[in-house]
C-alpha positions as CSV (number, residue, x, y, z in Angstrom):
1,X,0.0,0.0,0.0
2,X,1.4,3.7,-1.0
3,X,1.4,5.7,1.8
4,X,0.0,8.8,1.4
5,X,2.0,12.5,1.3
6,X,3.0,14.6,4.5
7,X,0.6,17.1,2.9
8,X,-2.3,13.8,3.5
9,X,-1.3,13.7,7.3
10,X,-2.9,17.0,8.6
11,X,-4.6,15.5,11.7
12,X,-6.0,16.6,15.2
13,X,-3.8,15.0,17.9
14,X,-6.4,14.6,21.5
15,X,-6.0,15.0,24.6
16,X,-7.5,13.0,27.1
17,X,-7.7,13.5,30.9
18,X,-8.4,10.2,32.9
19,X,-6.0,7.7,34.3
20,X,-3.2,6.7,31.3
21,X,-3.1,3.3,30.4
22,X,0.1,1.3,31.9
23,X,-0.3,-1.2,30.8
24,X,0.4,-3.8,27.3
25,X,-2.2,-3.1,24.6
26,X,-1.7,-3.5,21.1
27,X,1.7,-3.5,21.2
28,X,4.0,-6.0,23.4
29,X,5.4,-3.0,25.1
30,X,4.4,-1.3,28.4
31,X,3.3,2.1,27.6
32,X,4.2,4.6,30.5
33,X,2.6,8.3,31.0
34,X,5.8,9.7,30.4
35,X,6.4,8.2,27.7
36,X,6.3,9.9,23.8
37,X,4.5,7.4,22.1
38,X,1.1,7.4,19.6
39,X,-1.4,5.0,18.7
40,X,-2.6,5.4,15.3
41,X,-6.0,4.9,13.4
42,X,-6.5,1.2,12.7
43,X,-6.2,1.1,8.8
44,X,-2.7,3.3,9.7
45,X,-1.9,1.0,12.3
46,X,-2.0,-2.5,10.3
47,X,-2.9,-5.8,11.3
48,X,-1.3,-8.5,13.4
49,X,-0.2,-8.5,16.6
50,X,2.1,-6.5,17.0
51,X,1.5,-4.7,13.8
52,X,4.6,-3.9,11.2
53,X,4.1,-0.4,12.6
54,X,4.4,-1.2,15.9
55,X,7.5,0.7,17.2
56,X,7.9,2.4,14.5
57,X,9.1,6.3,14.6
58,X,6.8,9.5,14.0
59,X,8.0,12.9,14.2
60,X,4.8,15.4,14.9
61,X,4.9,19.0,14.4
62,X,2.7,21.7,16.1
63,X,3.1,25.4,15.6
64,X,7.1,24.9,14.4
65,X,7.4,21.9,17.4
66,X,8.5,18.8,16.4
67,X,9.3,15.6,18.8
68,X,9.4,12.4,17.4
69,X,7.3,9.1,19.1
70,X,7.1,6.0,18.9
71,X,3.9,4.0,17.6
72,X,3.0,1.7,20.4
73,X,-0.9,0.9,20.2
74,X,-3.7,1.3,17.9
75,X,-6.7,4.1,18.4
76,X,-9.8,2.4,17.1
77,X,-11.9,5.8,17.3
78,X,-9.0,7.6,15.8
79,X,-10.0,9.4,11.9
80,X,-7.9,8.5,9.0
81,X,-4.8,9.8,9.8
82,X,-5.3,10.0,13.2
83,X,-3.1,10.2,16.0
84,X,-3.6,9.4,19.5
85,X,-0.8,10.1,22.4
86,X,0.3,9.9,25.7
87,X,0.4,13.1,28.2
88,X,4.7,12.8,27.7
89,X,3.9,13.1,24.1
90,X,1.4,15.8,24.0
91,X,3.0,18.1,26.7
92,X,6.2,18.6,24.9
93,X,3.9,20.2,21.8
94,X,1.3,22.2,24.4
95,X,-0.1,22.5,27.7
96,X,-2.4,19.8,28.7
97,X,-5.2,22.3,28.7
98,X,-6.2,22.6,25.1
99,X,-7.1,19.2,24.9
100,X,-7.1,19.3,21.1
101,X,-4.3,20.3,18.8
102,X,-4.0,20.4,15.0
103,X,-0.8,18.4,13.7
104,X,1.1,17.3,10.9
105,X,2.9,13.8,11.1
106,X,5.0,11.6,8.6
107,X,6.8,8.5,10.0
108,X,10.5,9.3,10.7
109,X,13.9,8.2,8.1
């Protein structure tokens, strides 16, 4: 399957408040709070367990911000494109507060 341009990957990146998940999901790695890692929508995300896209590198930008994460778990109710992240991940691109944050993503060379 092609993957699509940068230019395809405009996406809203959540923020959740609850408790963080801790534990192994869709990915045979624990996932920490701390952590910067993303779970991607499920067609993005692949099949299998874990999924050939499972661990594999993203770098997100947000207003001239880039980190880079890890994709460590699939977000079922995530659009195409779609990123979801933990709090490590979001906080180094904004406060916690806004909740919801447009991005741009491509995986990472």
């Amino acid at each position: 399957m092609k993957e699509p341009s940068t230019a395809d990957r405009d996406e809203t990146l959540h923020a959740f408040k609850g408790k963080p998940s801790k534990t192994t999901t869709a990915s045979p790695q624990v996932i920490k709070e701390s952590d910067h890692a993303v779970a991607l929508d499920p067609t993005m995300f692949g099949p299998g367990y874990p999924s050939s896209n499972c661990g594999r590198k993203v770098v997100i930008t947000y207003k001239g911000k880039s980190i880079t994460a890890t994709v460590l778990d699939v977000a079922p109710g995530a659009s195409r494109y779609g990123l979801d992240r933990t709090p490590g991940a979001f906080k180094a691109l904004a406060p916690l507060d806004k909740h919801k944050i447009d991005v741009t993503w491509h995986y990472a060379k």
